[in-house]
C-alpha positions, 0 to 999 in steps of 0.5 A: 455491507462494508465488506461488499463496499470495500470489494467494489472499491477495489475491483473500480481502482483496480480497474482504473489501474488496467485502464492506464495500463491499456492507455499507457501501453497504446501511447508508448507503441505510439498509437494516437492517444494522450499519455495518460497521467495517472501512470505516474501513481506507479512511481512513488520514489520520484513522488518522494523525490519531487516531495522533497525537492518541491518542500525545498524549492517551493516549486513544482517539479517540472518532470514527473509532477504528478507522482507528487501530487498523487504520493500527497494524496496517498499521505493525506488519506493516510493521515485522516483515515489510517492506512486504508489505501493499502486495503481499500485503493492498491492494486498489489494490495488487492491481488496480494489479498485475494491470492492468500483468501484463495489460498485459503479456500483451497488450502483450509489455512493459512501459514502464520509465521511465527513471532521470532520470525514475524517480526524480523521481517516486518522490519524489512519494509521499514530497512527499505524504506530507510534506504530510500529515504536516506538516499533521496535526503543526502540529495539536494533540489538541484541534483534531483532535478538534474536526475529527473531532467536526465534520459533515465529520469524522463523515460522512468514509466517507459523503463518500469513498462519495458521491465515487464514487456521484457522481463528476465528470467531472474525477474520471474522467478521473484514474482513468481515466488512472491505470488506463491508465497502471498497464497499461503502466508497472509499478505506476505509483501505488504506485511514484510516487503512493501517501502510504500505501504511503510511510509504510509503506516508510518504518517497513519500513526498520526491519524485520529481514525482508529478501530476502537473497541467498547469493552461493556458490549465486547462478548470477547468472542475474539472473533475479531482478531481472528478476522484481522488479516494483520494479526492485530489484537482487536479483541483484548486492545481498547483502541489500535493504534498500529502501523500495520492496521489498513481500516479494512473493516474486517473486524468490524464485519464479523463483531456480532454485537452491534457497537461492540466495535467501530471505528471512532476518531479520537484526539491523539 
């Protein structure tokens, strides 16, 4: 049930998402529609960039305002209910989940990447992130609103469109190897690539949503672990407290006890 719950989320926002697309693509050709604010979701640096100038200034931003607003909502769903918007919200994430579930049914597996390398490259997403965050912090409001108020700043959806109207061949071919590398190894951007998905996880571990596991119904079947698209250890951990955990429920869905496995909020 919450399997099915969980897939007519993501197909609705994934939706949406194609619905702005449309919209935004008929505004910028200058068809007589509004320009719909939402495209603004698909720039998280300058969310971050109006965070931080409105936490200094106490004032809303004057371009690109909705990107913070919707960056808040992101953290705050983060810090209530982990990071579910990577599993249950993202449009990259879906596509990124479907392709290696597919690439399962046709390939029988998928390719898990050892722990030596594993873990090197789970870092890359927290380097980008780091990066990101050290440039936007050495700004000052002034500069940033200088920057937003500027040709580049002004026309940032319009620019992120024309990448992928006119999208170069060195462009391709790194999305194209990013597609066939998420059929074969398990959310391969969201694992080790995604800045946004970082910051996220990072605010998660604050969260009191937890997956927690009841050690007297636990038949340790494992079955849960197995399930984990993270590779997290549900099945020999009380409770997951890990960044990388996105509360898709997957562990839950397969626990054959009944309450063996849940999710509980907790104090921290």
């Amino acid at each position: 049930m919450t399997q099915r719950l969980r897939l007519a989320t993501q197909l609705a926002f994934l939706g949406l998402n194609l619905w702005i697309g449309v919209r935004f693509v008929q505004w910028a050709d200058g068809a007589a529609v509004a320009r719909p604010t939402g495209i603004e979701g698909w720039l998280p640096i300058a969310g971050l960039m109006n965070l931080k100038a409105f936490i200094v200034t106490h004032r809303v931003p004057a371009v690109h305002a909705t990107s913070m607003f919707i960056l808040i909502a992101f953290l705050a769903i983060s810090l209530l209910l982990k990071k579910s918007f990577c599993s249950w919200l993202c449009p990259i994430g879906t596509i990124s989940e479907y392709l290696w579930k597919y690439g399962r049914i046709f390939l029988r597996k998928s390719i898990a990447l050892p722990k030596w390398i594993d873990l090197p490259l789970r870092a890359i997403k927290y380097l980008l992130l780091a990066f990101f965050a050290f440039a936007i912090a050495r700004m000052s409001a002034d500069e940033i609103a200088a920057f937003m108020s500027s040709p580049f700043g002004t026309t940032a959806d319009v620019r992120l469109l024309d990448f992928f109207r006119h999208l170069s061949n060195t462009a391709f071919a790194i999305l194209l190897t990013l597609a066939v590398l998420s059929v074969f190894i398990q959310n391969f951007w969201c694992r080790y690539l995604c800045p946004y998905g970082a910051l996220l996880g990072i605010v998660a571990l604050a969260s009191p949503a937890r997956i927690r596991r009841d050690a007297e119904k636990c038949i340790d079947c494992a079955k849960c672990t197995k399930a984990c698209p993270m590779r997290l250890p549900v099945a020999t951990k009380p409770q997951i407290r890990s960044a990388e955990c996105t509360l898709c429920l997957e562990c839950v869905a397969v626990c054959p006890k009944a309450g063996a496995l849940g999710v509980r909020m907790a104090a921290r």
